[in-house]
VEXDREN-2710 file (C-alpha; in Angstrom, 1 decimal):
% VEXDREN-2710
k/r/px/py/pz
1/UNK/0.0/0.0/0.0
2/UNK/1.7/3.3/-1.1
3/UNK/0.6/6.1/0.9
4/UNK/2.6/9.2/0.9
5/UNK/-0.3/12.0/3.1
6/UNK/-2.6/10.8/5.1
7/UNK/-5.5/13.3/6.5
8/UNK/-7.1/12.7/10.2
9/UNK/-10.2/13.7/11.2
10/UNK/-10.1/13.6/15.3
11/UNK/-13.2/12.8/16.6
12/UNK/-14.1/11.7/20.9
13/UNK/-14.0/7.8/19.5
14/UNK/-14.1/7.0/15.7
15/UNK/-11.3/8.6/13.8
16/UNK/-11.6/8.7/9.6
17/UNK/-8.2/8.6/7.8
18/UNK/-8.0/9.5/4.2
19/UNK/-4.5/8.6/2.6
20/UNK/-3.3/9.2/-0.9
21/UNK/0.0/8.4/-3.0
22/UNK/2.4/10.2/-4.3
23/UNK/0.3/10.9/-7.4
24/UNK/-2.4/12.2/-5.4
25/UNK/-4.7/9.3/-5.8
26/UNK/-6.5/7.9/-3.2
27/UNK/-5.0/4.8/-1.1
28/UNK/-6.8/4.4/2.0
29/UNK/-9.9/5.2/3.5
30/UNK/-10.5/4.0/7.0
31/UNK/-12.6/4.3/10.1
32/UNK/-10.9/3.5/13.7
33/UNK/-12.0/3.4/17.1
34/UNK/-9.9/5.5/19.3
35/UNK/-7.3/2.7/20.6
36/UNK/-6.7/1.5/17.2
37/UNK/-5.6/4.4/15.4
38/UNK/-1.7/4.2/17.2
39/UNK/-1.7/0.3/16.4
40/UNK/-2.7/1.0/12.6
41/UNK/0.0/4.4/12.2
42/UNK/2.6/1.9/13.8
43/UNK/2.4/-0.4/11.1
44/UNK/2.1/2.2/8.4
45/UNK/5.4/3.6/6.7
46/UNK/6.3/6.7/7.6
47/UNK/4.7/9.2/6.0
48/UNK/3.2/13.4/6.3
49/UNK/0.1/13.2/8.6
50/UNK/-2.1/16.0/8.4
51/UNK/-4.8/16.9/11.4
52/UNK/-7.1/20.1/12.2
53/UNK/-5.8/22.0/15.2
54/UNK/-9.1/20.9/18.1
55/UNK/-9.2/19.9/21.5
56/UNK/-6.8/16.7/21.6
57/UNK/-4.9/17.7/19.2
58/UNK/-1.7/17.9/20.4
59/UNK/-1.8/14.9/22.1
60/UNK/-2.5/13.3/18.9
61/UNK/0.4/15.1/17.4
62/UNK/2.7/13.9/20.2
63/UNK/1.8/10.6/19.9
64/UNK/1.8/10.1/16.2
65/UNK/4.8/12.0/15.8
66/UNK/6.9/9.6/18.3
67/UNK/5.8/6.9/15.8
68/UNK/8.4/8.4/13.0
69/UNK/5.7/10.3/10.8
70/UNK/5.9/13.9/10.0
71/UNK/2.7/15.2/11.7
72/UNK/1.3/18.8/11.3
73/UNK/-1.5/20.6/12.6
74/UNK/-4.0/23.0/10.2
75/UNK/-6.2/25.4/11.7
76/UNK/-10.0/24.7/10.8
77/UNK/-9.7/28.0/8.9
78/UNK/-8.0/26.5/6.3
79/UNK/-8.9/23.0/6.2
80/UNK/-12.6/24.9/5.5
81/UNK/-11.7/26.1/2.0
82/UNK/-11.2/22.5/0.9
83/UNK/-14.3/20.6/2.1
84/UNK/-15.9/19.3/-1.3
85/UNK/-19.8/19.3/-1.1
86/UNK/-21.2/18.4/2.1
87/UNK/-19.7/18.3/5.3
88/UNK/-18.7/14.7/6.9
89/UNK/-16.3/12.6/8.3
90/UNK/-15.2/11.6/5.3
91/UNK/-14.8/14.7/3.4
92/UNK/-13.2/16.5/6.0
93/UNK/-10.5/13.8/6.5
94/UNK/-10.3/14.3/2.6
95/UNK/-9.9/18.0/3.2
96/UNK/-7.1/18.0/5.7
97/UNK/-5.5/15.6/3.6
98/UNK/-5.4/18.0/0.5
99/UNK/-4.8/21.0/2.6
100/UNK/-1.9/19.3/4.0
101/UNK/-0.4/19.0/1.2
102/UNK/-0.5/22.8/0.0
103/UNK/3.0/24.3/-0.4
104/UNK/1.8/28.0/1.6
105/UNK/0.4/26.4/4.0
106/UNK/0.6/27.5/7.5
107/UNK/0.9/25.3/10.3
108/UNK/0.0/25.2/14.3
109/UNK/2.8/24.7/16.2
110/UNK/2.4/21.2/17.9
111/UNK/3.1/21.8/21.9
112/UNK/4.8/19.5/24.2
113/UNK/3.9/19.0/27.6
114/UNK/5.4/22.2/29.4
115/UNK/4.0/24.6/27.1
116/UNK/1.0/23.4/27.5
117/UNK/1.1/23.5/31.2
118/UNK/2.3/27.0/31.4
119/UNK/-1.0/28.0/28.7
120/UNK/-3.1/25.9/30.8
121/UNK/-2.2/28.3/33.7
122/UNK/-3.0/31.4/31.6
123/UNK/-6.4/30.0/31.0
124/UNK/-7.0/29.2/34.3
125/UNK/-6.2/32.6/35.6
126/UNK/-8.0/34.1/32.8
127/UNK/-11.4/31.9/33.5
128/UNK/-11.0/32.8/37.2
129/UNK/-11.0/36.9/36.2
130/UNK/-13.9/36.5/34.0
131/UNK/-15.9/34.9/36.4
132/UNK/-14.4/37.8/39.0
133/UNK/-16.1/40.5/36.8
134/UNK/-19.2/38.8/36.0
135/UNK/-19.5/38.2/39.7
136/UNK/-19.1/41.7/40.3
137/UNK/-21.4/43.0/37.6
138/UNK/-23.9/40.9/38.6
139/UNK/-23.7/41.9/42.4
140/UNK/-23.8/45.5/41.7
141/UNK/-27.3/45.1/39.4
142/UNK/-29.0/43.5/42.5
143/UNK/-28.1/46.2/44.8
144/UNK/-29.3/48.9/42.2
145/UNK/-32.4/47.0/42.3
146/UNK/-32.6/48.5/46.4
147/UNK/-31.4/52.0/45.1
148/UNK/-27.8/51.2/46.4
149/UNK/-24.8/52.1/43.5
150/UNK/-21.6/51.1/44.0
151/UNK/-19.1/52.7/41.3
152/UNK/-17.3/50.9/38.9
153/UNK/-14.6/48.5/39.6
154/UNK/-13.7/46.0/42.1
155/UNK/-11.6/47.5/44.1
156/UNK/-14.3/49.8/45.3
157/UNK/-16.9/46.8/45.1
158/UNK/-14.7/45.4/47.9
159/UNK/-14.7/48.7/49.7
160/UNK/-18.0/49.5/49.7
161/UNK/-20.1/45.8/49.9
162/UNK/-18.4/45.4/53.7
163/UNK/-20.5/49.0/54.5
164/UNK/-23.2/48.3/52.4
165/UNK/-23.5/44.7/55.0
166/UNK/-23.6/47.0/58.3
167/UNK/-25.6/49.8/57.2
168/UNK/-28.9/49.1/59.2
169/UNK/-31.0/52.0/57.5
170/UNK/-30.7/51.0/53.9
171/UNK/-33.6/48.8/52.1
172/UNK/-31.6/45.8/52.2
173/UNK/-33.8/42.4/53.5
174/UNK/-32.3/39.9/55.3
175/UNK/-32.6/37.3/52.4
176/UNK/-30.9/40.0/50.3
177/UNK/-27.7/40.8/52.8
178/UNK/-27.1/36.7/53.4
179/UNK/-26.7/37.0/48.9
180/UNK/-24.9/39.7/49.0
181/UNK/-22.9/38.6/51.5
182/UNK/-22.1/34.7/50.1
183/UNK/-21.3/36.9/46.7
184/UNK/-18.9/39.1/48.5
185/UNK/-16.9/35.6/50.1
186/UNK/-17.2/34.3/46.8
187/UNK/-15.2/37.4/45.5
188/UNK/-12.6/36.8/47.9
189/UNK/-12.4/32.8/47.4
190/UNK/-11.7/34.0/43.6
191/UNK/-9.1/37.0/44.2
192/UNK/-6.7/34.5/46.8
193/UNK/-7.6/31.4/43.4
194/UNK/-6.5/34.3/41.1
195/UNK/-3.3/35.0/43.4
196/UNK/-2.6/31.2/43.6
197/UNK/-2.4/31.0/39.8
198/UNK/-0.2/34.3/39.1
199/UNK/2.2/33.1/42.2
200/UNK/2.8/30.0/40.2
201/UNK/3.1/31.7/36.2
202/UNK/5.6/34.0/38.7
203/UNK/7.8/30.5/39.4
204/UNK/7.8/29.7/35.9
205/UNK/8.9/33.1/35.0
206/UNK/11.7/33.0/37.3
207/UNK/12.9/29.6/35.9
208/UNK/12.8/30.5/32.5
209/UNK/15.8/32.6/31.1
210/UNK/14.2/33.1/27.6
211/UNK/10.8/34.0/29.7
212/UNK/12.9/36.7/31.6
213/UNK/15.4/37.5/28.4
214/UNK/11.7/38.7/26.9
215/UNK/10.4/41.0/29.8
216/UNK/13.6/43.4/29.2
217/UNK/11.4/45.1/26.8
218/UNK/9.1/48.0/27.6
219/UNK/5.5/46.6/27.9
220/UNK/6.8/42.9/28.3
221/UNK/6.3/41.4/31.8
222/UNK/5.7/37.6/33.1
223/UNK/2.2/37.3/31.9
224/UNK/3.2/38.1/28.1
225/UNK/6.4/36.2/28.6
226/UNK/5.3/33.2/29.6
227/UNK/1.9/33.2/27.2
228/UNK/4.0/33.9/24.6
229/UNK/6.1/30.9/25.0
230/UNK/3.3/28.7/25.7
231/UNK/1.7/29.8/22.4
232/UNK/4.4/29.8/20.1
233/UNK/6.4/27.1/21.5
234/UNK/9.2/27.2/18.5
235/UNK/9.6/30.4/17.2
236/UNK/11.3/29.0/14.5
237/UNK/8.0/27.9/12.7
238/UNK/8.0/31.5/12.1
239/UNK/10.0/32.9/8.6
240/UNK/10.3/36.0/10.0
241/UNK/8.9/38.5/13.1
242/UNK/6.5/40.0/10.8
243/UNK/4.9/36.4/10.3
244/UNK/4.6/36.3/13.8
245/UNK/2.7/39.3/14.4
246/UNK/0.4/38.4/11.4
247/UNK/-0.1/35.4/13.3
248/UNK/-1.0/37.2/16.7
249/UNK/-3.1/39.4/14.3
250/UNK/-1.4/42.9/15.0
251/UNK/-1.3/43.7/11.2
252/UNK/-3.6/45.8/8.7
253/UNK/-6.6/43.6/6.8
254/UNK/-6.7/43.7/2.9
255/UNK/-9.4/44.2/0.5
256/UNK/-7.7/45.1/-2.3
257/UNK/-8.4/44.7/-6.0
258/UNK/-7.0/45.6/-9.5
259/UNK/-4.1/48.9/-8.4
260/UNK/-6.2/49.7/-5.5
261/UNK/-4.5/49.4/-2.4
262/UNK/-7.3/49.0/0.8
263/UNK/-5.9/48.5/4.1
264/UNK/-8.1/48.0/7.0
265/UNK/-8.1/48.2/10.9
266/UNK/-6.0/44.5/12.7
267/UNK/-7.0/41.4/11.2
268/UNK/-7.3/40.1/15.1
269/UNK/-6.6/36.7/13.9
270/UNK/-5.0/34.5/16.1
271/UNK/-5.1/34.0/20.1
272/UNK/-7.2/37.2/21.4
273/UNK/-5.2/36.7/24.7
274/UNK/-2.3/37.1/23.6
275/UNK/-3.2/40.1/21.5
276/UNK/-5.0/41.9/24.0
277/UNK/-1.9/41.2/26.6
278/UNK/0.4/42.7/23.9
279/UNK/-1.3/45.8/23.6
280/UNK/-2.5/46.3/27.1
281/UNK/1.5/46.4/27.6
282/UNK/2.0/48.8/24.8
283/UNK/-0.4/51.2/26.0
284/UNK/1.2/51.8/29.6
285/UNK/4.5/52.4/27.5
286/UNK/2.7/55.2/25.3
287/UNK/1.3/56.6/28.4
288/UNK/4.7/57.2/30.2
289/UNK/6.5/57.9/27.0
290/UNK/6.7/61.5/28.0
291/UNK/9.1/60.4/31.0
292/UNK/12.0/59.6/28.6
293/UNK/14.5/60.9/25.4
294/UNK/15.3/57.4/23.9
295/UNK/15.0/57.0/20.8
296/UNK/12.0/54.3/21.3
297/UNK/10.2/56.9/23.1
298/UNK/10.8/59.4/20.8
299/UNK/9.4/57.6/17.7
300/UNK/6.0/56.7/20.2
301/UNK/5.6/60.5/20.7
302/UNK/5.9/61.4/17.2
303/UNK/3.8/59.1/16.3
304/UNK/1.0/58.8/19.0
305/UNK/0.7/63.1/17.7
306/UNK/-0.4/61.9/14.2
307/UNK/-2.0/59.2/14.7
308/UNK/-3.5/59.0/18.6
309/UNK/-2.7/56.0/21.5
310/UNK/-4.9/53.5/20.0
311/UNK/-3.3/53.4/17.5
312/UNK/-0.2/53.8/18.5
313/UNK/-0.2/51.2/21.4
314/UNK/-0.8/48.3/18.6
315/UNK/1.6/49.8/16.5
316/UNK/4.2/49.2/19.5
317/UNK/2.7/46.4/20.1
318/UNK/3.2/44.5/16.3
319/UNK/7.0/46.2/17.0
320/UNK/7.6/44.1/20.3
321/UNK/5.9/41.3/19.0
322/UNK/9.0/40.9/16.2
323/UNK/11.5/41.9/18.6
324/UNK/10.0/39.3/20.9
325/UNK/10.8/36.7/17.8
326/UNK/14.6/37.7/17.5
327/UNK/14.6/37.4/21.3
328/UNK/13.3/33.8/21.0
329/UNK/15.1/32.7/17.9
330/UNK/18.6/34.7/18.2
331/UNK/19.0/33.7/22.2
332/UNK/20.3/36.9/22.3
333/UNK/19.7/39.7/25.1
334/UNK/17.4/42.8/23.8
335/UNK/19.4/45.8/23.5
336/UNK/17.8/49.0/24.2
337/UNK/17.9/52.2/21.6
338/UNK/20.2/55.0/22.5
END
């Protein structure tokens, strides 16, 4: 049986395969139940494996790819373009297969165990916040409801909620203060959770050199560090920084046609996490870039007068994000503008 690609379409317990030859013509179509697909890859000859980026994933990847195939993973983005008529099993395994095998095609960046611990920590943290702020929100809509406001924010939600508790004259029942009281320990169960988690992305800053190589540069701390890592893994699966930050989706949309040039605002493709970290960073620098004379600060002035902070804090942000890829791929320490 010459098979030369073969496309996987990861499911919770059957798996299809769709392998072709070298010619491109179809050699194998299988289904396999979940514990047979390492038994079947392990007899096949080594070979380019192709499978959508999902949950599992990388597992899959690991796995496979200690078996001696080439394995890599394609965001459903662009497995999409190739489904022929209806969507299945079998035409999507057909689909990574052929998408697979596309010259300009780019690639997820399959993640060994660390990485994934350190993003699992990140989305953790990041779960933990959200549910924080919902909390929050939904805390200070019952107490409007008795013609109490609390202003914006949690630290003045923890402020004022104690007060709010012993104040004996406002409309509150006694069904409503034992709520808003459980919601109030609740916030505090999630801020010490929230500590827990940042205390332990802080370890893996400190016992990371690249991780701490990175946070040298203005608007870079632990959290972007150590996300970044996690994401990227290899920054060598990147040509260039520039692919890297049209990967994090820091760069101008197209719609251009004919000579007409159309750029757009970000394309925001990629992890939103990461992109919103990135910026988030860059803005603080374009707000204290008044402080200094560097050259760096110099250039955000210049151009935060044309062209305002919003701008200019994702502009600094697509410029630390390729800096942030020589850091990575040149081991090299950053070296700040005179």
């Amino acid at each position: 049986m010459n098979i030369s690609t073969i496309g996987i379409d990861l499911a919770k317990n059957i798996f299809q395969l769709h392998g072709v030859s070298d010619h491109g013509i179809p050699s194998l179509t299988k289904r396999l139940k979940r514990d047979k697909l390492l038994p079947f890859l392990a007899n096949t000859p080594p070979c380019l494996i192709g499978i959508e980026a999902c949950g599992g994933s990388n597992y899959w990847a690991r796995q496979i790819k200690a078996l001696g195939h080439d394995v890599k993973l394609i965001s459903p983005q662009y497995v999409k373009p190739f489904v022929i008529t209806n969507k299945n099993d079998y035409n999507d395994a057909a689909a990574i297969c052929m998408a697979v095998q596309q010259p300009e095609m780019r690639f997820v960046a399959i993640k060994d165990i660390t990485h994934q611990d350190i993003q699992t920590l990140h989305r953790i943290r990041t779960r933990l916040i959200s549910g924080r702020t919902a909390l929050v929100n939904q805390t200070r809509g019952i107490l409007l409801e008795f013609g109490i406001l609390i202003p914006i924010g949690i630290r003045a939600f923890r402020r004022e909620v104690p007060l709010i508790l012993e104040d004996a004259e406002n409309e509150l029942t006694i069904t409503a203060r034992e709520i808003i009281a459980d919601q109030y320990h609740d916030l505090l169960n999630l801020d010490e959770k929230i500590i827990r988690y940042e205390k332990r992305i802080q370890q893996v800053f400190k016992n990371t050199p690249i991780c701490q190589r990175m946070a040298q540069i203005e608007g870079v701390g632990p959290l972007i560090a150590t996300a970044l890592l996690a994401a990227v893994g290899d920054a060598h699966n990147f040509k260039n920084g520039r692919q890297m930050a049209t990967w994090l989706g820091l760069v101008p949309r197209q719609h251009s046609s004919g000579n007409k040039n159309r750029l757009l605002g970000i394309s925001k493709r990629g992890d939103p996490y990461l992109r919103t970290l990135l910026i988030h960073g860059a803005r603080s620098i374009v707000f204290r870039c008044n402080t200094k004379n560097e050259a760096r600060n110099r250039w955000i002035k210049n151009l935060r007068q044309r062209r305002g902070i919003n701008r200019t804090s994702v502009a600094l942000a697509n410029k630390n994000a390729r800096i942030l890829w020589a850091l990575m791929v040149n081991d090299d320490a950053y070296r700040y503008a005179a």
